[in-house]
C-alpha positions in Angstrom: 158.4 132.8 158.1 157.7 136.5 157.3 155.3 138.3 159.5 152.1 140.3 158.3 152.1 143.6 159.4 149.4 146.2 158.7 149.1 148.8 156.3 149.2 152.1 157.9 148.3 155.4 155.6 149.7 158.8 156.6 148.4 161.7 155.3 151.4 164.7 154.4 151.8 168.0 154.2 151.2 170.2 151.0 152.7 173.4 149.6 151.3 175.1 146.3 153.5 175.8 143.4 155.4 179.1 143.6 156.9 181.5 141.3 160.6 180.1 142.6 159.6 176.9 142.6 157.1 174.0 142.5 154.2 172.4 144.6 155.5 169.8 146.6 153.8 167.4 148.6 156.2 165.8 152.2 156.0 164.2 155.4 157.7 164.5 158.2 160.3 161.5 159.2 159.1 160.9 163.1 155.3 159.5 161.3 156.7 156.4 159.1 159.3 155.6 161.5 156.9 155.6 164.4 154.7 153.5 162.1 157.3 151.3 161.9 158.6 150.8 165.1 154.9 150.5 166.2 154.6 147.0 163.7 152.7 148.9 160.5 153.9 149.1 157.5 153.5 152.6 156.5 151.7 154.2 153.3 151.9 157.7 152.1 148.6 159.1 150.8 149.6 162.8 148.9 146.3 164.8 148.4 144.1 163.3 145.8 142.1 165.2 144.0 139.9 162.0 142.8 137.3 160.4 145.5 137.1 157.4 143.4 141.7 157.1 143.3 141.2 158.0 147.5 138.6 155.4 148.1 140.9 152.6 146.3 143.8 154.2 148.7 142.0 153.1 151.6 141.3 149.9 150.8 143.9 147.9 151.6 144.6 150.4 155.0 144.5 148.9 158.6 144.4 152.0 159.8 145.2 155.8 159.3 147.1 158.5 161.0 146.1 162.4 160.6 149.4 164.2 160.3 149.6 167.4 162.0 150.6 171.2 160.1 152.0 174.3 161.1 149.4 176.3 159.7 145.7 176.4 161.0 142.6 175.1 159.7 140.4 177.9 157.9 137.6 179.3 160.8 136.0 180.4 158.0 135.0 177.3 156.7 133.5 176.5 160.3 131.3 179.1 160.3 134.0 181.8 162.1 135.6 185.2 161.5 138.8 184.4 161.5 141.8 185.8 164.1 144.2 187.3 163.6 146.4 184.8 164.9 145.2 182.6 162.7 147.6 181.5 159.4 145.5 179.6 157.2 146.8 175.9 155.6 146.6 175.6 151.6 143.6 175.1 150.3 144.3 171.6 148.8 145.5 170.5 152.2 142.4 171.0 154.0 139.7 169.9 151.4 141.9 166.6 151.4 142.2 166.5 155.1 138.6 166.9 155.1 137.8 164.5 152.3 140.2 161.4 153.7 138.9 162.3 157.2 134.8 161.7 156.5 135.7 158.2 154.5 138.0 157.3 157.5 135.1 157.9 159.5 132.2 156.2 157.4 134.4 153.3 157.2 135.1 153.0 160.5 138.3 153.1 159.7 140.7 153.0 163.0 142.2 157.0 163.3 145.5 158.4 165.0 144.6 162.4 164.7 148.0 164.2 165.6 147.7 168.0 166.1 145.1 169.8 163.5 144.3 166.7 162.5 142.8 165.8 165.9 141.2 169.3 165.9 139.3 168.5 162.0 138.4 165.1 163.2 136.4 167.0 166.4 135.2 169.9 163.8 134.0 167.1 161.1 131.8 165.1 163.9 130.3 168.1 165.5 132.5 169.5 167.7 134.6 173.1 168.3 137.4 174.7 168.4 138.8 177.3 170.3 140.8 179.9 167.2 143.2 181.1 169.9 144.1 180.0 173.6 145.1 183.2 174.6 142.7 185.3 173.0 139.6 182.6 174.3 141.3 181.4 177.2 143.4 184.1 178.5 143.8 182.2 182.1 145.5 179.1 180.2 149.2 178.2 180.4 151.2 178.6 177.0 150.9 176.1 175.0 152.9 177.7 172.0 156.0 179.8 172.1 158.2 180.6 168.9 161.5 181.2 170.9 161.2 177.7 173.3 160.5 174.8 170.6 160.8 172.3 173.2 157.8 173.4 175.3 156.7 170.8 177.7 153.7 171.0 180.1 152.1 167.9 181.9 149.1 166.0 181.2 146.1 165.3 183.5 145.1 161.4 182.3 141.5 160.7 182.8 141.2 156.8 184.3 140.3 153.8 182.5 140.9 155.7 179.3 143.0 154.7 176.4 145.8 157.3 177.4 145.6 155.5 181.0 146.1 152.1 179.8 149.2 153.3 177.4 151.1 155.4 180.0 150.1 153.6 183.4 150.8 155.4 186.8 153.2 158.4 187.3 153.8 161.9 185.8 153.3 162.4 181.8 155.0 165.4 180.1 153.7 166.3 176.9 155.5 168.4 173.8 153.2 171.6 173.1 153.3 173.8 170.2 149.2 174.6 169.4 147.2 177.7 169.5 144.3 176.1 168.3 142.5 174.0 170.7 138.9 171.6 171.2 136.7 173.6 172.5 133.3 171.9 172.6 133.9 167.8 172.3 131.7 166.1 169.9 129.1 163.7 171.0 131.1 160.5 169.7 134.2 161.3 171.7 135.4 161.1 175.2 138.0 163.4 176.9 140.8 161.3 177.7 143.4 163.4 178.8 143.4 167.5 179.7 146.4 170.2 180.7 145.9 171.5 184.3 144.7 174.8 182.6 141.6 173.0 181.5 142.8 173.0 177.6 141.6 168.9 176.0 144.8 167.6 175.2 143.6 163.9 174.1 139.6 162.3 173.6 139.2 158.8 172.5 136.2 157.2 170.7 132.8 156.2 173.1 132.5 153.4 170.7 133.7 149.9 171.1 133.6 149.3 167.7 135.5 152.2 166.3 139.2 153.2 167.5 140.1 156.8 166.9 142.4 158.6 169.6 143.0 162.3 169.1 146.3 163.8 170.5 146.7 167.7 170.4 150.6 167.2 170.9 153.5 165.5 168.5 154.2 161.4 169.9 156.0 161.6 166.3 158.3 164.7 166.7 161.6 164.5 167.8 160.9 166.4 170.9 158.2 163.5 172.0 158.9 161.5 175.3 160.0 157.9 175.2 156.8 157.1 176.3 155.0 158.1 173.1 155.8 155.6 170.9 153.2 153.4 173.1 150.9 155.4 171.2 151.5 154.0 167.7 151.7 150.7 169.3 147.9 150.9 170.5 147.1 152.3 167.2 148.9 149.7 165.0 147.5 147.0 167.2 143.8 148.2 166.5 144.8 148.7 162.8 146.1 144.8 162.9 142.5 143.9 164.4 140.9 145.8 161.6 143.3 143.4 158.8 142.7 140.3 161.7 146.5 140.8 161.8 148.5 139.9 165.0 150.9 142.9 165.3 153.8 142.2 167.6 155.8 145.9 168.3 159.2 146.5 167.8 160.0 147.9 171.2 158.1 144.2 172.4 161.1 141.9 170.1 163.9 144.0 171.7 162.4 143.7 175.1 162.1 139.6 174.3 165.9 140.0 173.0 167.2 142.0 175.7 166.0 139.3 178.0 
């Protein structure tokens, strides 16, 4: 008998047409195989430009997952001057980000932000951001350096959390590649999981009837710990309870067949 599994939609990364060469729309390996390992059945969602074609995307979706980028949401958009330091993403990424992101929300829609995505989700609820860590937190650790890739720096897990119950006791080392940070939380979230410099790494929704986790580093990436993939796993589970699908992780069947 085949098993259910739920539909998972990933949002993707955008680049504009260029004079050598055409837009293109990708997404990056480590978010449909995490999907997948986690029990989902992954959907990619390019950037519609149609509310009424992205509102019949979500509708058979269990859940969604807010892929990162390597560029920055636009501070002025949020009411900022914009730094120096900061490299704007494509237009068309971020009104889609934006777009997707409020009919996640008004859905209730279970959420997985990774990276800027976690940072929009905070911005589009009424938090913050911090445009720079070291130009707005000069006392803070690195949390981004273009020479080191795999940067690693450990996380301070807040008890009885989300992030508690998917890690369990003992240290957690985290992937960091962010100059953009949360600065002020919004109302609907709780900090689940900070750096020792202070710097949110993680929050989690205050409601039980709405699961959205927020990660500021990469579980997907192939610099993530083992430990990670625990975090699809919650995810897809909550997505499975949105579709009142039982979701049974691949890391659980080859724990049952290594046994």
């Amino acid at each position: 008998m085949s098993v259910v599994k739920p539909i998972v939609g990933i949002t993707g990364d955008y680049r504009p047409e260029r004079y050598n060469g055409p837009g293109l729309s990708w997404f990056n390996q480590g978010y449909f195989d995490s999907v997948i390992s986690g029990g989902g059945v992954p959907m990619m969602l390019p950037p519609y430009d149609n509310d009424d074609d992205l509102k019949r995307a979500l509708e058979p979706l269990g859940g969604l997952v807010l892929a990162g980028c390597t560029l920055d949401l636009d501070p002025i958009r949020m009411g900022l001057h914009s730094s120096p330091a900061v490299r704007v993403m494509p237009k068309r990424r971020e009104d889609f980000d934006r777009r997707i992101t409020k009919l996640a929300i008004e859905m209730r829609l279970p959420i997985l932000a990774v990276g800027s995505g976690m940072q929009l989700v905070n911005v589009l609820c009424g938090g913050s951001l911090f445009q720079d860590i070291p130009e707005d937190c000069p006392r803070a650790l690195h949390h981004r350096d273009e020479v080191e890739k795999n940067l690693r720096h450990v996380l301070e897990i807040v008890p009885g959390t989300h992030l508690d119950e998917i890690f369990g006791p003992g240290e957690v080392r985290v992937n960091s590649h962010h100059h953009m940070a949360v600065d002020e939380l919004a109302r609907q979230f709780r900090v689940c999981a900070t750096c020792p410099d202070g710097i949110i790494e993680a929050y989690e929704s205050i409601s039980d009837d709405w699961y959205c986790v927020g990660v500021q580093w990469h579980p997907e990436s192939n610099t993530a710990s083992a430990l990670d993939i625990q975090i699809f796993e919650s995810f897809i589970s909550a997505a499975g309870r949105q579709q009142d699908i039982d979701v049974i992780p691949m890391s659980s069947v080859m724990r049952r067949a290594a046994a």
